[in-house]
C-alpha positions in Angstrom: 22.3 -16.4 139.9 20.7 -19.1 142.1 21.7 -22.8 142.1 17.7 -23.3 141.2 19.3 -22.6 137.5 20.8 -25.8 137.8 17.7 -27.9 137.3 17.1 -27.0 134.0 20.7 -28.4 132.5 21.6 -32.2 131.7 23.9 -33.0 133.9 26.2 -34.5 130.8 25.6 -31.4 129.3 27.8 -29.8 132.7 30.6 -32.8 132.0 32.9 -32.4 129.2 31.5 -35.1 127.0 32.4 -34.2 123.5 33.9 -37.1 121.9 33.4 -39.8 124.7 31.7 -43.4 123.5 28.1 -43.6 124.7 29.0 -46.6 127.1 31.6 -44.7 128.8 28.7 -41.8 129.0 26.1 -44.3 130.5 29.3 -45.1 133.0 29.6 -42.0 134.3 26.0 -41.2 134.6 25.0 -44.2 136.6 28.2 -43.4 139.1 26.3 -40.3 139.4 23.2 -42.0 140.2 24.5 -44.4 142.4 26.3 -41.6 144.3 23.3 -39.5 144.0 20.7 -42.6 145.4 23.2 -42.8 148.7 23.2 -39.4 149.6 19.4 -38.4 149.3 18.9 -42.2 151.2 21.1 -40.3 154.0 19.3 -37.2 153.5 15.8 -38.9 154.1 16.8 -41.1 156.6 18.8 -37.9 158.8 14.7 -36.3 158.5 13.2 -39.4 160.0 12.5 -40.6 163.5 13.3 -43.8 165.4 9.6 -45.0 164.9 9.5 -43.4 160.9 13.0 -45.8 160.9 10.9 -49.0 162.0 7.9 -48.3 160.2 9.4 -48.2 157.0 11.3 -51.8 158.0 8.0 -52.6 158.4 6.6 -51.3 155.4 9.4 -52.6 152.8 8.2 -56.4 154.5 4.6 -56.2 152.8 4.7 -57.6 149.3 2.0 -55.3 148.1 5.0 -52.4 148.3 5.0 -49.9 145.1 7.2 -46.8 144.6 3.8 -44.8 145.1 3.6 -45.9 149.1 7.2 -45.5 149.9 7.0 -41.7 148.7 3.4 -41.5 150.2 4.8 -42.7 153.7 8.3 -40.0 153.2 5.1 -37.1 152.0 3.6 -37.5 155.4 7.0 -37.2 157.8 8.9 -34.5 156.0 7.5 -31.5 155.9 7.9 -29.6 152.4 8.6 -32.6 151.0 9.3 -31.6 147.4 11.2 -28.6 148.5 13.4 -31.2 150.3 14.2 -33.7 147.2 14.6 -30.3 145.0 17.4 -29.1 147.5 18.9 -32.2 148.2 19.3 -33.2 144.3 20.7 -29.4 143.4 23.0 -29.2 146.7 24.5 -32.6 145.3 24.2 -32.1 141.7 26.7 -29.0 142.4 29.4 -30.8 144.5 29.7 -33.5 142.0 29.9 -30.9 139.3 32.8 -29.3 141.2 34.5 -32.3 142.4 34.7 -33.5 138.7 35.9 -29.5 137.5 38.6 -29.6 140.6 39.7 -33.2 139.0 39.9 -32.0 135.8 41.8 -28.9 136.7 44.4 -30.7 138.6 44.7 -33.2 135.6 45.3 -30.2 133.2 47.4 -28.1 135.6 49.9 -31.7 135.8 49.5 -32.0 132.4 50.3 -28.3 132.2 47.4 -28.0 129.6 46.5 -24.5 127.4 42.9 -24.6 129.1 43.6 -24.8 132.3 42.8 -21.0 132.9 39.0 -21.9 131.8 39.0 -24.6 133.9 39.8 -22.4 137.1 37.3 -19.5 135.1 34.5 -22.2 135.2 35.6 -23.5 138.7 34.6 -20.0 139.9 31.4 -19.6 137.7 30.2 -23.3 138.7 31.0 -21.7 142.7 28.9 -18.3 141.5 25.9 -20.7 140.5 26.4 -19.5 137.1 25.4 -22.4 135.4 24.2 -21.2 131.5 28.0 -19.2 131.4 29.2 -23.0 133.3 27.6 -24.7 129.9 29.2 -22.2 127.8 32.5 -22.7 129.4 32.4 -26.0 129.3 31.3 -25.8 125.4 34.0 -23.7 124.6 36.4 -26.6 126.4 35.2 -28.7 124.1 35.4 -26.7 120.7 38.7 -25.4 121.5 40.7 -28.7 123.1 38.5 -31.7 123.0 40.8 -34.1 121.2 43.7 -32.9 123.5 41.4 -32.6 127.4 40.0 -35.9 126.7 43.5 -37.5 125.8 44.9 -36.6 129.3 41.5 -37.2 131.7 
């Protein structure tokens, strides 16, 4: 499978999620965001020059700024621009996906928890770029220990 797979699923549909308050949801997804919004800023800023660097000072000065001219001014100094953002959001999407697994699976393994062979099973999927068997996984975490995983994370 190809990591491109990963696009197409929520990312709280990738986190176990089942029984968690919505705030606590919008909690976790704006962490991602945050973290996300840092490391495609250092992404984009490792693709431009010292002149692109004080040409954009310059262009976040002028009062006129919209979202349209900052991605107009990235358009015309990274080459394959959308190819870029599409890489950049999948190659993070998938470490934060398997930083949160590895957390959970040392939280189970201390806990020694009944699911923690799916968690190292969906570890190795989520590695594979497996990601419709990683939603299944993670869907069958949920039906079968919900009340119990979410207790101990």
């Amino acid at each position: 499978m190809a990591i491109t797979q990963l696009a197409s699923i929520d990312i709280l549909n990738l986190l176990v999620s089942h029984g968690i308050a919505e705030d606590k949801k919008s909690e976790y997804l704006y962490g991602y965001m945050e973290a996300f919004m840092g490391y495609l800023s250092d992404q984009v800023a490792g693709q431009l020059s010292d002149d692109d660097e004080q040409a954009i000072q310059s262009l976040l000065q002028d009062p006129t700024l919209t979202p349209e001219k900052i991605e107009e001014f990235y358009r015309k100094r990274i080459p394959h621009y959308d190819s870029f953002l599409l890489a950049g959001t999948l190659t993070f999407k998938k470490a934060f996906l398997l930083e949160y697994y590895r957390g959970m699976l040392e939280e189970m393994v201390k806990g020694k928890h009944a699911s923690v062979p799916l968690w190292i099973q969906l570890i190795a999927t989520a590695e594979e770029d497996k990601w419709n068997s990683v939603a299944a996984l993670i869907a069958q975490i949920e039906e079968t220990y919900a009340k119990t995983v979410i207790a101990t994370s």
